[in-house]
Structures are given as C-alpha cells and as structure tokens.
PDB file of N, CA, C and O in Angstrom:
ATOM      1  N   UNK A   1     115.859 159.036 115.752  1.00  0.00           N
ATOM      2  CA  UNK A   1     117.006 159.747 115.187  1.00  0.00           C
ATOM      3  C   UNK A   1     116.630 161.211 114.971  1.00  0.00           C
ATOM      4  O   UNK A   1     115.457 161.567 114.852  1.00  0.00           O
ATOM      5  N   UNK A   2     117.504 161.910 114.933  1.00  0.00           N
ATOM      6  CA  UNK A   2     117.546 163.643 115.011  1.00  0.00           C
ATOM      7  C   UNK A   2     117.644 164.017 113.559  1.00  0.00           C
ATOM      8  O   UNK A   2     118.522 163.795 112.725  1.00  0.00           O
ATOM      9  N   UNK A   3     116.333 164.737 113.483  1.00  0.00           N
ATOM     10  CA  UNK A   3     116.369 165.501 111.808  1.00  0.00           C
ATOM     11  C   UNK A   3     117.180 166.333 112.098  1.00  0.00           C
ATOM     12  O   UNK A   3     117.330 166.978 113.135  1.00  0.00           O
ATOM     13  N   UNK A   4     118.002 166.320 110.678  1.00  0.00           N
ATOM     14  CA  UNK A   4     119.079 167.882 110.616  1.00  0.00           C
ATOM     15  C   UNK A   4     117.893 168.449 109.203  1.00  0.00           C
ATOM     16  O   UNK A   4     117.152 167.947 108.357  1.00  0.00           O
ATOM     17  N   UNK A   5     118.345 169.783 109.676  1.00  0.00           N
ATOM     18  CA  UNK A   5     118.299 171.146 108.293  1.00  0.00           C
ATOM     19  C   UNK A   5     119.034 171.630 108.506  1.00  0.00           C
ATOM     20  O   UNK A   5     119.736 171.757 109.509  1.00  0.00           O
ATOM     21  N   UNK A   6     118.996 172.452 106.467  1.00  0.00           N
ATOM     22  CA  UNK A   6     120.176 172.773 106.160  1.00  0.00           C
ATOM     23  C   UNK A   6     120.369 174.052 107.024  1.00  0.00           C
ATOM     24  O   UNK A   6     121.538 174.416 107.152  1.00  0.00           O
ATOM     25  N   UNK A   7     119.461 174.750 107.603  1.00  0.00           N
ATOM     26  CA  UNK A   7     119.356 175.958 108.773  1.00  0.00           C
ATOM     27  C   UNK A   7     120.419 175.273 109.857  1.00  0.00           C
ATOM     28  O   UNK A   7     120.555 175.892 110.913  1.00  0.00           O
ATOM     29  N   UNK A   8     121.114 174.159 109.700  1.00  0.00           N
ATOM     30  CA  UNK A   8     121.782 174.408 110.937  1.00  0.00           C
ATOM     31  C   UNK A   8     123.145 174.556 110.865  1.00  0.00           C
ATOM     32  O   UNK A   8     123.892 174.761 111.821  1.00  0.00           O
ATOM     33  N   UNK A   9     123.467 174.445 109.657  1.00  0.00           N
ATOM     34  CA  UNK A   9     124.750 175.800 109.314  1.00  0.00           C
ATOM     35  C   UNK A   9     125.623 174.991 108.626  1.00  0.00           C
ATOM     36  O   UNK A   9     125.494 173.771 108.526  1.00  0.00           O
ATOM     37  N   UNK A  10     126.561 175.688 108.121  1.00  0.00           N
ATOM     38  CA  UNK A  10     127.739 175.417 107.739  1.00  0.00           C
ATOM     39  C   UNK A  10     128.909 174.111 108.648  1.00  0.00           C
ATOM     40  O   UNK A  10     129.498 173.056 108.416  1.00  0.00           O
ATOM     41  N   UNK A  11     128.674 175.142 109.796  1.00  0.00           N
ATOM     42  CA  UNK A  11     129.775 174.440 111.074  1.00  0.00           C
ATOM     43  C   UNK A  11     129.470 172.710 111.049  1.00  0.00           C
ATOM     44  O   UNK A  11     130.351 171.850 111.067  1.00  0.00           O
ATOM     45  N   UNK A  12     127.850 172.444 110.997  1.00  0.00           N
ATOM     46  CA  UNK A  12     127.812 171.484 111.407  1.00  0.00           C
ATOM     47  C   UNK A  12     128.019 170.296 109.947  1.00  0.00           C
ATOM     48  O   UNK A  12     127.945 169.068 109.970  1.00  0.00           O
ATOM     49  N   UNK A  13     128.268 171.135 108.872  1.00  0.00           N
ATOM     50  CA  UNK A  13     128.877 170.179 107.778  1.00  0.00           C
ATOM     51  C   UNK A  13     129.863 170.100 107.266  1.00  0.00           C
ATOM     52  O   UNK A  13     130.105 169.582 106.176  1.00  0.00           O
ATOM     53  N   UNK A  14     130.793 170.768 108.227  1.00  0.00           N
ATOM     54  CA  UNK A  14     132.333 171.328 108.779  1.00  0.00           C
ATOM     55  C   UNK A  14     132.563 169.977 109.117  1.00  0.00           C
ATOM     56  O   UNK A  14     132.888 169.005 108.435  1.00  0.00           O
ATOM     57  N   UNK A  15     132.259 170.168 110.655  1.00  0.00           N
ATOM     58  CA  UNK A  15     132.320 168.925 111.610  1.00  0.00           C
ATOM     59  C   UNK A  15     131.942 167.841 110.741  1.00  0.00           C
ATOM     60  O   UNK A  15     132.811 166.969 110.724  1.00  0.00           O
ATOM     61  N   UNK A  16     130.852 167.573 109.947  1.00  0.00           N
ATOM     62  CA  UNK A  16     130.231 166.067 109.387  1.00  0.00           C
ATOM     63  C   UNK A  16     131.840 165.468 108.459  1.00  0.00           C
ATOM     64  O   UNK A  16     132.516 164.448 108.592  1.00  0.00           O
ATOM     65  N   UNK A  17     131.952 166.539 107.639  1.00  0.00           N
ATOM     66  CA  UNK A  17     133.433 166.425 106.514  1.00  0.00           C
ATOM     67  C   UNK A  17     134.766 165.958 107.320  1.00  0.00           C
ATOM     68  O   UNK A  17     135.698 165.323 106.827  1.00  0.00           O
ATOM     69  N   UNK A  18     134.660 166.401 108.645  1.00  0.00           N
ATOM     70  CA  UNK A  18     136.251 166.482 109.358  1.00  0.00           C
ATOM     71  C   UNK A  18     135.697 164.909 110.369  1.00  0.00           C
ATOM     72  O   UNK A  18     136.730 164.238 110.381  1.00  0.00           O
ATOM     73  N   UNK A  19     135.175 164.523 110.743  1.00  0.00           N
ATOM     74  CA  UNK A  19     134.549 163.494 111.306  1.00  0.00           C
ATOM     75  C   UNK A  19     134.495 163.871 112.838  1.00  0.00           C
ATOM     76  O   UNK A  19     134.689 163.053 113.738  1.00  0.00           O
ATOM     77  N   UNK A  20     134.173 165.376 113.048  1.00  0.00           N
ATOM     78  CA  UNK A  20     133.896 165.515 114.271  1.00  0.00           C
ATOM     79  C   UNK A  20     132.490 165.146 115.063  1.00  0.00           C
ATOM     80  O   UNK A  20     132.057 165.678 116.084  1.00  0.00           O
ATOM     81  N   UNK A  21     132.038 164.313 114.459  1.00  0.00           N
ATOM     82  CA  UNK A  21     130.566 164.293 115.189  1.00  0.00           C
ATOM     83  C   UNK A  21     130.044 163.069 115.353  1.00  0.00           C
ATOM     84  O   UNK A  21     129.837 162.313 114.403  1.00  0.00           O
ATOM     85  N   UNK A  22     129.793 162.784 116.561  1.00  0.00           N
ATOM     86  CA  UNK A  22     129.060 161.449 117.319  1.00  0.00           C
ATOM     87  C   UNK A  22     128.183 160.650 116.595  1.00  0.00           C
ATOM     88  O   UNK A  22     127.260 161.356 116.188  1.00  0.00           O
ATOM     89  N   UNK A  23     128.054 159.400 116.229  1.00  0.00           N
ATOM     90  CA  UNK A  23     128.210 158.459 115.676  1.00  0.00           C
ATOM     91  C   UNK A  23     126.333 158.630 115.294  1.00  0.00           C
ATOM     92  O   UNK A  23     125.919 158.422 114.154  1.00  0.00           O
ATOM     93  N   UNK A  24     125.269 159.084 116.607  1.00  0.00           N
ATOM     94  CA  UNK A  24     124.514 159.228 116.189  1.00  0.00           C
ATOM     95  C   UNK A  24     124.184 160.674 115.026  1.00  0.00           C
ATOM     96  O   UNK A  24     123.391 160.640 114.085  1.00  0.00           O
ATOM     97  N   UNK A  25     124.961 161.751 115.401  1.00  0.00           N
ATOM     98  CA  UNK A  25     124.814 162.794 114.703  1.00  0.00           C
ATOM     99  C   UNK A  25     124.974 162.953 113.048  1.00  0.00           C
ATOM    100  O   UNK A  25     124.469 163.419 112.027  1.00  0.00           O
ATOM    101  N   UNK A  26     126.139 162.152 113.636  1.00  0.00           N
ATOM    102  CA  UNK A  26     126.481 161.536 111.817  1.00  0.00           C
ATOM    103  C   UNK A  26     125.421 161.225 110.652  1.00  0.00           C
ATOM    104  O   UNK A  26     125.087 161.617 109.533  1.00  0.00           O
ATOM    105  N   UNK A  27     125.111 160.284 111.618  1.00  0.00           N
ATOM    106  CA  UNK A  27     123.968 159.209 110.546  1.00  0.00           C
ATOM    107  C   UNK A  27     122.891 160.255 110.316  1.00  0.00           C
ATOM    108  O   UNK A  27     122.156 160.194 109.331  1.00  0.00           O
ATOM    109  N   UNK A  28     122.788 161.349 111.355  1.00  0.00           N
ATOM    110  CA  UNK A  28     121.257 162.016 110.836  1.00  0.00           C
ATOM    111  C   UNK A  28     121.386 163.141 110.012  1.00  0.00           C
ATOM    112  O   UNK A  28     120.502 163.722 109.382  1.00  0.00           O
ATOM    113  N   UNK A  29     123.218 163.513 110.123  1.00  0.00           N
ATOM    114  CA  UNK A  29     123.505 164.584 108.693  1.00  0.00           C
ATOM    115  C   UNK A  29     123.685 163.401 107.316  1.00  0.00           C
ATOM    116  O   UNK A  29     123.210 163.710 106.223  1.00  0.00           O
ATOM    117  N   UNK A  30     124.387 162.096 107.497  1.00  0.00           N
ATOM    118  CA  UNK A  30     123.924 161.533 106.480  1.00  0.00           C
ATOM    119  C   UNK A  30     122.634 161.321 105.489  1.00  0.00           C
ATOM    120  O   UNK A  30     122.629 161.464 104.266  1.00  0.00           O
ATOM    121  N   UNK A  31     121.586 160.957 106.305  1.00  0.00           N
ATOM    122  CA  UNK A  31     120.391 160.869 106.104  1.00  0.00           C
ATOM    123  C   UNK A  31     119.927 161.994 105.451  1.00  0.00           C
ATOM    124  O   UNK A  31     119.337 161.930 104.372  1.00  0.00           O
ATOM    125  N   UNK A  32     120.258 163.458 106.291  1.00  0.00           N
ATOM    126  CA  UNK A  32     120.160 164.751 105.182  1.00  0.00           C
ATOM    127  C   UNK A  32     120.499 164.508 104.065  1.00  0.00           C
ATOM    128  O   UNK A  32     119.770 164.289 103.098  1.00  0.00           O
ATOM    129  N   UNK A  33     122.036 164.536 104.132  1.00  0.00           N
ATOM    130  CA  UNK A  33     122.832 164.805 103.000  1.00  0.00           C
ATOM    131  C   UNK A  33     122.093 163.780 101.792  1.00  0.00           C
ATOM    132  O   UNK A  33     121.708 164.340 100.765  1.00  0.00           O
ATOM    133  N   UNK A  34     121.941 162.591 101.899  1.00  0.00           N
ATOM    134  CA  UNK A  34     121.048 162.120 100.903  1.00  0.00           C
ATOM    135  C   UNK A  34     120.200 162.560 100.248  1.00  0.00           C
ATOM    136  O   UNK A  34     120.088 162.303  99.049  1.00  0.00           O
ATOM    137  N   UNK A  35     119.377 163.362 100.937  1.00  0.00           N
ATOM    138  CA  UNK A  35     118.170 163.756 100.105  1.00  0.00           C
ATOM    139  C   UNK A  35     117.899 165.453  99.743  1.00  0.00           C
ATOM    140  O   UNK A  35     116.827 166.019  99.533  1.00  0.00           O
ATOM    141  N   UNK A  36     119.380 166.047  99.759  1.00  0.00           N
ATOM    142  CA  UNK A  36     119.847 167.565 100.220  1.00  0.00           C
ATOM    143  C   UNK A  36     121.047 167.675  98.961  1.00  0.00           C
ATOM    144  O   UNK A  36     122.265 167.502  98.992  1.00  0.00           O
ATOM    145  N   UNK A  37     119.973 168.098  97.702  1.00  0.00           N
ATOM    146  CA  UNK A  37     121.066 168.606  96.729  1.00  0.00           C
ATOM    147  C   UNK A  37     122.363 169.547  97.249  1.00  0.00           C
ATOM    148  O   UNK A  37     123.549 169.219  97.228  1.00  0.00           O
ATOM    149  N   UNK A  38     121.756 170.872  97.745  1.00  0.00           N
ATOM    150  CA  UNK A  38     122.124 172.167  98.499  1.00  0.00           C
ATOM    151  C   UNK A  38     123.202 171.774  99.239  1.00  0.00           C
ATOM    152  O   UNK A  38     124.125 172.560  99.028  1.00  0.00           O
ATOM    153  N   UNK A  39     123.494 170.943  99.985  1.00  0.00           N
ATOM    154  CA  UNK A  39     124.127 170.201 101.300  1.00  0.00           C
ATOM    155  C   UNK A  39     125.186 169.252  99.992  1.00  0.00           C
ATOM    156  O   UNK A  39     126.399 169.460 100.017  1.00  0.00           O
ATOM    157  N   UNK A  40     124.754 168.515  99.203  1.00  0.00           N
ATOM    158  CA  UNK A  40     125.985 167.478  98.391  1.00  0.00           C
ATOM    159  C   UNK A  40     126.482 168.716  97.602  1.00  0.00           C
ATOM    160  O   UNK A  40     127.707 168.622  97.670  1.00  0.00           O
ATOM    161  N   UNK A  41     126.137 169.980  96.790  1.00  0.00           N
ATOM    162  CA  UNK A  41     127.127 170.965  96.545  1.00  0.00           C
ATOM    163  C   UNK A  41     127.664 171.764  97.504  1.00  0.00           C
ATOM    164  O   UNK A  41     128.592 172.409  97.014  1.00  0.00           O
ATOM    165  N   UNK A  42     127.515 171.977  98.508  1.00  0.00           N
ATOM    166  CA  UNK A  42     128.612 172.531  99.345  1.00  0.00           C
ATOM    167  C   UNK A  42     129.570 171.291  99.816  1.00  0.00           C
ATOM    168  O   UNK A  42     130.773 171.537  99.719  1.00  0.00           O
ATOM    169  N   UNK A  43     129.262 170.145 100.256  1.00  0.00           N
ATOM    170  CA  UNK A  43     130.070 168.710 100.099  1.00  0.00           C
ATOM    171  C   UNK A  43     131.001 169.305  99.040  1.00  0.00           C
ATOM    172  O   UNK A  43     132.063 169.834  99.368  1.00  0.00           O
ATOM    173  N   UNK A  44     130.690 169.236  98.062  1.00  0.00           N
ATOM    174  CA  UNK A  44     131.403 169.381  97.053  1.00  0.00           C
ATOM    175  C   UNK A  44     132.306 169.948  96.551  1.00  0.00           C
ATOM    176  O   UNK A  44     133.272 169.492  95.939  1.00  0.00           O
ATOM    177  N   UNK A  45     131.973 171.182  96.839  1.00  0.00           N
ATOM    178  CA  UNK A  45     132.674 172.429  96.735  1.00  0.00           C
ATOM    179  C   UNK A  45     133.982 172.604  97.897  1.00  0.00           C
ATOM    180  O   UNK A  45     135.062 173.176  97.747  1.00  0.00           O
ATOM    181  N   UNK A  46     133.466 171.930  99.014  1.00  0.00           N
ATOM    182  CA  UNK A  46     134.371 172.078 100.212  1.00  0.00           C
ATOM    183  C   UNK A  46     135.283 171.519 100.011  1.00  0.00           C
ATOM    184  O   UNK A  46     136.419 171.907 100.283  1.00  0.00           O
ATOM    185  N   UNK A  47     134.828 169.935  99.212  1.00  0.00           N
ATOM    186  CA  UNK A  47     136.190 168.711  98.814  1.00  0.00           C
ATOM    187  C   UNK A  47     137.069 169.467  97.882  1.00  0.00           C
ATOM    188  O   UNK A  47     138.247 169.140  97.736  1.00  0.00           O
ATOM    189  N   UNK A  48     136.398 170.720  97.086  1.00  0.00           N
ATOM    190  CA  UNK A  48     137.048 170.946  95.735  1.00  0.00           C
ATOM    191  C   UNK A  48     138.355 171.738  96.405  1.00  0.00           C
ATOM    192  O   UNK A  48     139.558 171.558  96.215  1.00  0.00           O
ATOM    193  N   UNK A  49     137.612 172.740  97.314  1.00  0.00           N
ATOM    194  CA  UNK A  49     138.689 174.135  97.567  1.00  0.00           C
ATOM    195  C   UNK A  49     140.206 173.627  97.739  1.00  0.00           C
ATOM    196  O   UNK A  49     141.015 174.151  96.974  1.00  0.00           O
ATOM    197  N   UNK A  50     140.644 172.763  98.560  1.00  0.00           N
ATOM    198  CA  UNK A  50     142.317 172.477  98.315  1.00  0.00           C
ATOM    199  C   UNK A  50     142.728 172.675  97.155  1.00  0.00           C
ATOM    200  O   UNK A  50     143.534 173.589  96.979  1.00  0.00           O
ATOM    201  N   UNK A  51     142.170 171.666  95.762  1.00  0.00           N
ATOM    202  CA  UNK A  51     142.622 171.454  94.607  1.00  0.00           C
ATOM    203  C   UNK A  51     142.270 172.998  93.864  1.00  0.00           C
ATOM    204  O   UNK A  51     142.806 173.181  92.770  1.00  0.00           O
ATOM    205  N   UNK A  52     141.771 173.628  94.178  1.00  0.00           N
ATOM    206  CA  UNK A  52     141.530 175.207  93.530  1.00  0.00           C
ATOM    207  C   UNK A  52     142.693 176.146  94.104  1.00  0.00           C
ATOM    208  O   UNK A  52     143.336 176.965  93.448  1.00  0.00           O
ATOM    209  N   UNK A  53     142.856 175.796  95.746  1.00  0.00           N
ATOM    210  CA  UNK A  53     143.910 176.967  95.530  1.00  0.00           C
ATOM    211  C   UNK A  53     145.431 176.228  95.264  1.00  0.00           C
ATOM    212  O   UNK A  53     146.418 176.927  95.037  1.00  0.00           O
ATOM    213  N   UNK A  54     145.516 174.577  95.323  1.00  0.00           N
ATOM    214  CA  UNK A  54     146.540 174.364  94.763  1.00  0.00           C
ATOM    215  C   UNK A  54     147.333 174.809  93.570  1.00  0.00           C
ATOM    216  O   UNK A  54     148.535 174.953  93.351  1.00  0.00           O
ATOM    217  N   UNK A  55     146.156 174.986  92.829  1.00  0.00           N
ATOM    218  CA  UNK A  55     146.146 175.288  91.329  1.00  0.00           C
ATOM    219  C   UNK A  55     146.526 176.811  90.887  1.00  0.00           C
ATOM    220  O   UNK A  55     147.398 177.282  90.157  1.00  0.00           O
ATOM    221  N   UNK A  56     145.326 177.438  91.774  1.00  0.00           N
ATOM    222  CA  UNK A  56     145.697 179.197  91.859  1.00  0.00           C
ATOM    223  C   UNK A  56     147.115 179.393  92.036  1.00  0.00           C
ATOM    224  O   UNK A  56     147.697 180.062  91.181  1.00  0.00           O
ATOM    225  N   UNK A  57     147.699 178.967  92.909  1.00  0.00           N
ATOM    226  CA  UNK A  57     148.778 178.832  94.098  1.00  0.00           C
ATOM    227  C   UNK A  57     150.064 178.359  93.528  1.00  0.00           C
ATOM    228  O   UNK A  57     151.114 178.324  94.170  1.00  0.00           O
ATOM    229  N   UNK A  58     149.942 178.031  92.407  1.00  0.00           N
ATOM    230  CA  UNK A  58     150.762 177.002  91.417  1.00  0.00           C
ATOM    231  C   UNK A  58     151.301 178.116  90.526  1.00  0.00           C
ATOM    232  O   UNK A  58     152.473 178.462  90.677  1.00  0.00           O
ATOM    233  N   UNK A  59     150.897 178.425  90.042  1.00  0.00           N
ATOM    234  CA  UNK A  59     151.683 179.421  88.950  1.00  0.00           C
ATOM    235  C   UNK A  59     152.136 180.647  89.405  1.00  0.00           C
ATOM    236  O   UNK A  59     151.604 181.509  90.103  1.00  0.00           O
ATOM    237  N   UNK A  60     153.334 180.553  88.821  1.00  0.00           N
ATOM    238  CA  UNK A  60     154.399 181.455  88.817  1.00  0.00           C
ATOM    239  C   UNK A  60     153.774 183.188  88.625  1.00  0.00           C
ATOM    240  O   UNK A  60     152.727 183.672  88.194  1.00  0.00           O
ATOM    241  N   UNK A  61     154.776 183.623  89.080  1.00  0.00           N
ATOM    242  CA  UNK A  61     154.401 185.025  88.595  1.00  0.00           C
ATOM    243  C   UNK A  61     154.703 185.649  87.493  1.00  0.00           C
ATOM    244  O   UNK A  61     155.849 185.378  87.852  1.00  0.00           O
ATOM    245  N   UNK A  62     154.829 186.222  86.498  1.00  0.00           N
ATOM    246  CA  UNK A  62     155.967 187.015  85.258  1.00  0.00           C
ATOM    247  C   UNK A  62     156.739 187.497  86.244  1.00  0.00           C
ATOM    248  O   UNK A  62     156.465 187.934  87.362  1.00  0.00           O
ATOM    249  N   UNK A  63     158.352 187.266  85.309  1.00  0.00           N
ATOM    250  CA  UNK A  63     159.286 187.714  85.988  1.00  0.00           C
ATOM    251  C   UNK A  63     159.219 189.468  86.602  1.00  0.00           C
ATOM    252  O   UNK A  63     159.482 189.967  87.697  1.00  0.00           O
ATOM    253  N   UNK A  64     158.715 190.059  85.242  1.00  0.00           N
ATOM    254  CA  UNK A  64     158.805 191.531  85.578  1.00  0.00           C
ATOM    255  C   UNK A  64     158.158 191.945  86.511  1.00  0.00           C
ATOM    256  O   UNK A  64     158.612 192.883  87.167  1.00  0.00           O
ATOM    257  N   UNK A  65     156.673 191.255  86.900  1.00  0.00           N
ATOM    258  CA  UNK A  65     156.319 191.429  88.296  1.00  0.00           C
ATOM    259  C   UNK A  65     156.978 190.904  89.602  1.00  0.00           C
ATOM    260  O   UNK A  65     156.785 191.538  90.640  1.00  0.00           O
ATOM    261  N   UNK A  66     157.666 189.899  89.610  1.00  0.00           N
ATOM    262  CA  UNK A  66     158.488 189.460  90.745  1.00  0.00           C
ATOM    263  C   UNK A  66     159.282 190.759  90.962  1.00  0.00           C
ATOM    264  O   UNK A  66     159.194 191.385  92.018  1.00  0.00           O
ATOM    265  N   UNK A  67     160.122 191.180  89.852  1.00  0.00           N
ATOM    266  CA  UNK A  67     160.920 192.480  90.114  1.00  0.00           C
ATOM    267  C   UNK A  67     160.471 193.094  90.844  1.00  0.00           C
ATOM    268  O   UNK A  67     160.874 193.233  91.999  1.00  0.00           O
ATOM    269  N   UNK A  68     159.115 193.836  90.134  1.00  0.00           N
ATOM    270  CA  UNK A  68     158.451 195.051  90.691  1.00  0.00           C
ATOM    271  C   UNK A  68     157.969 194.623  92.405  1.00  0.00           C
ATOM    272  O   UNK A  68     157.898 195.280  93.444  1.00  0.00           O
ATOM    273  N   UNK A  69     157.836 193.911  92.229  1.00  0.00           N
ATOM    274  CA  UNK A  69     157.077 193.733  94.032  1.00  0.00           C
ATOM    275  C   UNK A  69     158.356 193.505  94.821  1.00  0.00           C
ATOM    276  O   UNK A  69     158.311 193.596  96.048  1.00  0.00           O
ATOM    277  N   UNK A  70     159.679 193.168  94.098  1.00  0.00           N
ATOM    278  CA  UNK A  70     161.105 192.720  95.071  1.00  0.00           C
ATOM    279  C   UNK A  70     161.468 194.523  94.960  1.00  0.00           C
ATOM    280  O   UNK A  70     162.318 194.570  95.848  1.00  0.00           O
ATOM    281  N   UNK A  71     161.408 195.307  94.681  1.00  0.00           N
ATOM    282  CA  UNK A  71     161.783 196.613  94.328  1.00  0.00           C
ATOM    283  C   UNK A  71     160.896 197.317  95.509  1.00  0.00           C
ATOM    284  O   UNK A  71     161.235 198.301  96.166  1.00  0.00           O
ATOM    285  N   UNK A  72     159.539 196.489  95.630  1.00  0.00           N
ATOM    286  CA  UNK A  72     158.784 197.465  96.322  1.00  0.00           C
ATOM    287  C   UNK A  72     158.601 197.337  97.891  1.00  0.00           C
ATOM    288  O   UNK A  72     158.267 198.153  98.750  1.00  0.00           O
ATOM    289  N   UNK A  73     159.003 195.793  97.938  1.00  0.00           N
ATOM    290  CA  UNK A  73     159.256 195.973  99.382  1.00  0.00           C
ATOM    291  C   UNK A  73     160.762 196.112  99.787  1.00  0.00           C
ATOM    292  O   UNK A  73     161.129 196.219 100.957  1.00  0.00           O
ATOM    293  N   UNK A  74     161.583 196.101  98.719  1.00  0.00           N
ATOM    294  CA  UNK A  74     163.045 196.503  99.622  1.00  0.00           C
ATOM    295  C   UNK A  74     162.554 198.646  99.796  1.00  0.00           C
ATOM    296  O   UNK A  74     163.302 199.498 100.274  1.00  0.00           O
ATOM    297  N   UNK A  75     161.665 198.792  99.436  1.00  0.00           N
ATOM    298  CA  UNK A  75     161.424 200.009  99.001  1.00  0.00           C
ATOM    299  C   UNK A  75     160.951 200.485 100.384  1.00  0.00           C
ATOM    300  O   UNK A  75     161.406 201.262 101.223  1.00  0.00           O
ATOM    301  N   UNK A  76     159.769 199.649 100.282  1.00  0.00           N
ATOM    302  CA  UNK A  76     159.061 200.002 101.789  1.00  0.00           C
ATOM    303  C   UNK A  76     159.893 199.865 103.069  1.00  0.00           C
ATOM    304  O   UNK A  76     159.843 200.773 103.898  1.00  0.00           O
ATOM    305  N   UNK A  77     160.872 198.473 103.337  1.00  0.00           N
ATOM    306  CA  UNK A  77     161.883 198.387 104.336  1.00  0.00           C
ATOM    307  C   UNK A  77     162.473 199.400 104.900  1.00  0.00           C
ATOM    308  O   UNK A  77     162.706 199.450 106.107  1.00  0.00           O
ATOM    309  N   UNK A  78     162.850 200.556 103.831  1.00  0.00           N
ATOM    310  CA  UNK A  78     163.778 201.203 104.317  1.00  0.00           C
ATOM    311  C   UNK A  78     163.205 202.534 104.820  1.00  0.00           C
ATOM    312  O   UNK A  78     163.944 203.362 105.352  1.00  0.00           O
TER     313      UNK A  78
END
C-alpha cells in the first residue's frame, strides 16, 4: 500500500472528502488520516465551512444599510 504525506496537498484531501479517489488510494489517505492530527483538523474544518457561511450568510442586514447600498447602486447605474 502507498504511504501518503501531508506534503501531498490539500487537493488530494479534496478528492479523499468528495470520494474521488480509487479504492486503493483511499485506504492509504485513510491510514494517514488516522494517525495525522493536522490532516483530521483540516477534515474538520472543511466539514465545518458550509455550516459557517450558512450562518455568516444568514443574517440580515440593518435596514439603514440595505438603503444605503440600494441608493448606491441605483447611483452607480446611472
């Protein structure tokens, strides 16, 4: 089986998360990921990001700023 390190990037724990990778490749970023604090917090963090910008993404603006930015691009339009 094929040692992974964490030197081999991001992409390839892209692919591990999205299930792009061949059945042997898998098992040998698994095998990392077990024993790869570094590797289970970016896991982690990657699972988190939806629910962060859901959240960001979620609240409203103050009205008086909705104004100001509806003021500023009918502003710029013209």
């Amino acid at each position: 089986m094929k040692e992974i390190a964490c030197a081999s990037g991001v992409e390839l724990l892209v692919d591990y998360l999205e299930g792009a990778l061949s059945a042997d490749l898998r098992s040998a970023v698994d095998a990392h990921v077990a024993g790869c604090p570094r590797c289970v917090a970016f896991i982690a963090s990657y699972r988190e990001t939806p629910r962060i910008l859901r959240e960001a993404t979620a609240t409203a603006l103050p009205a008086d700023l909705q104004a100001s930015l509806r003021a500023l691009l009918r502003a710029h339009r013209q």
